[in-house]
C-alpha positions as a Python dict, from the first residue, in 0.01 Angstrom:
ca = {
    (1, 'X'): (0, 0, 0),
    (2, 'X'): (-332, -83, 165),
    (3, 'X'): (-244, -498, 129),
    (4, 'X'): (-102, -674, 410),
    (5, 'X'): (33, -957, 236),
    (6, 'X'): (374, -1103, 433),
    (7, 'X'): (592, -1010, 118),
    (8, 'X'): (474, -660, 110),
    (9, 'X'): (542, -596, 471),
    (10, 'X'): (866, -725, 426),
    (11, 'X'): (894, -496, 200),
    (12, 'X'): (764, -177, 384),
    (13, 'X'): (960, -275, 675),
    (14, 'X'): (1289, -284, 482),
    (15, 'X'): (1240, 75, 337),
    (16, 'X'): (1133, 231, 689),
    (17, 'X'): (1421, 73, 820),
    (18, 'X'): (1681, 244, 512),
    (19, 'X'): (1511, 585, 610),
    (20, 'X'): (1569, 545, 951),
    (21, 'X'): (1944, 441, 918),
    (22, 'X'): (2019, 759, 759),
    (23, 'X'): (1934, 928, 1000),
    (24, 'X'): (2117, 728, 1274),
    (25, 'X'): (2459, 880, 1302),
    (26, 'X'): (2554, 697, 1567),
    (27, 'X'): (2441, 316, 1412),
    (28, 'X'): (2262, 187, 1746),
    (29, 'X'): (1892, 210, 1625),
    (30, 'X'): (1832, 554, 1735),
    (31, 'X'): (1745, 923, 1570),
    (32, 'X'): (1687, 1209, 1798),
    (33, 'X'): (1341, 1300, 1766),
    (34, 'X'): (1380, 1639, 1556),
    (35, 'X'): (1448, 1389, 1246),
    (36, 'X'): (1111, 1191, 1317),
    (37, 'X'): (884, 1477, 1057),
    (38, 'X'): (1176, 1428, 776),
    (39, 'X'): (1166, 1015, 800),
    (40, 'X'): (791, 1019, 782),
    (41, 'X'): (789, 1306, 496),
    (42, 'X'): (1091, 1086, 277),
    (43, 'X'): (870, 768, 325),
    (44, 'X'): (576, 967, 119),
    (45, 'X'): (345, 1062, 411),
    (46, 'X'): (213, 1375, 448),
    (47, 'X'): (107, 1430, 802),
    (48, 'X'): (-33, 1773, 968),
    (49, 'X'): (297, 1926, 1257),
    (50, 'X'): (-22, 1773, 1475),
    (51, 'X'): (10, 1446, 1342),
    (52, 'X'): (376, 1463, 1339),
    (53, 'X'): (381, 1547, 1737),
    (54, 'X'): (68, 1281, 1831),
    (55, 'X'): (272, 1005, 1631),
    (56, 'X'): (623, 1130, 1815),
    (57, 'X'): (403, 1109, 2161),
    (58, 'X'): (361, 769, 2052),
    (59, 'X'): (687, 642, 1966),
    (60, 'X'): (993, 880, 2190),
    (61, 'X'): (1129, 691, 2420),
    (62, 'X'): (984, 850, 2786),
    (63, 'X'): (1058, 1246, 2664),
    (64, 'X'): (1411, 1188, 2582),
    (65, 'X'): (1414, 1300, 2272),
    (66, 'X'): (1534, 984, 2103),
    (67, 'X'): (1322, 737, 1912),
    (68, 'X'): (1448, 326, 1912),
    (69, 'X'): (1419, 183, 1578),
    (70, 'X'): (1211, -91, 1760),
    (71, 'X'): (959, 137, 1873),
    (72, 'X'): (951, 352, 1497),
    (73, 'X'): (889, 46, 1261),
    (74, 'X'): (563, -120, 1402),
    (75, 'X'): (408, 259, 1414),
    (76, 'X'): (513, 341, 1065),
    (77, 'X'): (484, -25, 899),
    (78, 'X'): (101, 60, 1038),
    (79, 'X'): (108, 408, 905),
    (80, 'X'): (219, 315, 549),
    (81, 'X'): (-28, -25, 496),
    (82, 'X'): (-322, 181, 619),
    (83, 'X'): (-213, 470, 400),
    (84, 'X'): (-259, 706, 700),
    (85, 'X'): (-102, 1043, 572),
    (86, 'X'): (-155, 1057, 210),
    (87, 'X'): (-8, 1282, -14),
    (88, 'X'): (-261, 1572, -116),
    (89, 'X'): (-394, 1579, -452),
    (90, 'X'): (-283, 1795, -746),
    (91, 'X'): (-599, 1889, -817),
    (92, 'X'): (-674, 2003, -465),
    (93, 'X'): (-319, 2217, -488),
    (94, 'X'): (-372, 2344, -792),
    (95, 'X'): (-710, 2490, -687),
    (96, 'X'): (-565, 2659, -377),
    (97, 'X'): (-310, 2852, -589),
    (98, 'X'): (-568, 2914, -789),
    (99, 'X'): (-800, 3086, -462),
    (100, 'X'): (-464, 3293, -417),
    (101, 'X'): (-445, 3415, -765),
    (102, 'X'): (-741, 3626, -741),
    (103, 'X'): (-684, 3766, -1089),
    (104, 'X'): (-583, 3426, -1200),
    (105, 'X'): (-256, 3530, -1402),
    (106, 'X'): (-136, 3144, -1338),
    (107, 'X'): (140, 3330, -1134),
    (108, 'X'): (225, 3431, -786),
    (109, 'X'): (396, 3743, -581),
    (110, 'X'): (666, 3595, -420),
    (111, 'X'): (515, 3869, -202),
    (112, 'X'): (161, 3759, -177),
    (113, 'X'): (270, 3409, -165),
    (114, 'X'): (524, 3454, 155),
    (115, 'X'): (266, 3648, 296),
    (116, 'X'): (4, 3345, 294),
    (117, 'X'): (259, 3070, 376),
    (118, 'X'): (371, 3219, 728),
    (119, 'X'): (47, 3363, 835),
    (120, 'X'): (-206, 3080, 742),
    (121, 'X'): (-229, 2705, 821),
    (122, 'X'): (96, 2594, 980),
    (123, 'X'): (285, 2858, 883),
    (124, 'X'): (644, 2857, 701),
    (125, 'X'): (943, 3000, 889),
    (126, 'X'): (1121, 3291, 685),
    (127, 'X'): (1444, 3071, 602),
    (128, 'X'): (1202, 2762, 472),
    (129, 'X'): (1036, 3063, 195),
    (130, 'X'): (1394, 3198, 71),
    (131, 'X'): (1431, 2849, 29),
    (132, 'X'): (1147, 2842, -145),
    (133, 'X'): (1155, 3131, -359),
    (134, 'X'): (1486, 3137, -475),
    (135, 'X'): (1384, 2805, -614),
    (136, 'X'): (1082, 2876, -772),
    (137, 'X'): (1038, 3243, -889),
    (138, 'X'): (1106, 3354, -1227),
    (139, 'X'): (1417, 3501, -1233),
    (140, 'X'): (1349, 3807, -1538),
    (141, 'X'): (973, 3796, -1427),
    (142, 'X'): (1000, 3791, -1047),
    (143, 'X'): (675, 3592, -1000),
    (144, 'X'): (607, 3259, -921),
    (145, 'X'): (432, 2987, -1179),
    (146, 'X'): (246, 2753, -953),
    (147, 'X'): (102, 2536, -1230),
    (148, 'X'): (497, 2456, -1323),
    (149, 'X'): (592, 2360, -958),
    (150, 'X'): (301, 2161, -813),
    (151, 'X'): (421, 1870, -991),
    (152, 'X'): (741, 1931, -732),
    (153, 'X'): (491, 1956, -469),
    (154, 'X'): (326, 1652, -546),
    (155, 'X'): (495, 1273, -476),
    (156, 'X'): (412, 987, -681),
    (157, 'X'): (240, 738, -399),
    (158, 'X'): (379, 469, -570),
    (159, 'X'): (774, 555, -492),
}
């Protein structure tokens, strides 16, 4: 998305403006600013909760918790064209599992793996890995095939 020609702005500007709307229950152009991570994450962008919070410093409206479409589309139209928050690599996932899996099985604890997801990095919250695991363990085996869900992880940059 790294071109800047006028058509494909247009076109950048239209979809960050369909995410947005959902998100604006009250149709006047604004989202309260707990919905600002979700836009970002549905437009493909894969930003750090740092990135989230510097680019939410950037665009609330004086701490009020709501964000003005006007202020949200010039940010993110700049976001998207210089591919700012790209989506990690499969490869890259696929090797962290793979640092996890210690006896490399090609499976996960759902123990191990809860374990690692809210005490490392920017840690998951306990309702966010039930989520999680119900989803993605085996249901006979109780473990979790990561080579089988990374492609769930991953999002096509294209879309």
């Amino acid at each position: 998305m790294a071109e800047g020609k006028p058509e494909n702005i247009s076109a950048v500007r239209k979809k960050i403006t369909a995410e947005f709307q959902l998100f604006d229950y009250e149709n006047n152009n604004t989202v309260d600013v707990r919905e600002i991570g979700t836009i970002i994450y549905s437009l493909g962008c894969f930003p750090t909760q740092a990135d989230i919070r510097e680019f939410i410093a950037e665009v609330e409206e004086d701490n009020s918790e709501i964000v003005h479409l006007e202020k949200f589309l010039p940010a993110m139209t700049k976001v998207l064209l210089e591919n700012k928050f790209p989506p990690i690599p499969r490869t890259k996932i696929l090797q962290a599992f793979k640092v996890l899996d210690r006896d490399q099985n090609g499976y996960l604890q759902p123990e191990e793996l809860t374990k690692y997801m809210m005490e490392k990095g920017e840690p998951f919250t306990q309702g966010e890995m039930d989520e999680m695991l119900k989803t993605h363990t085996h249901r006979q085996e109780n473990v979790i095939y990561y080579p089988k869900i990374i492609d769930k992880l991953i999002v096509d940059p294209g879309m």
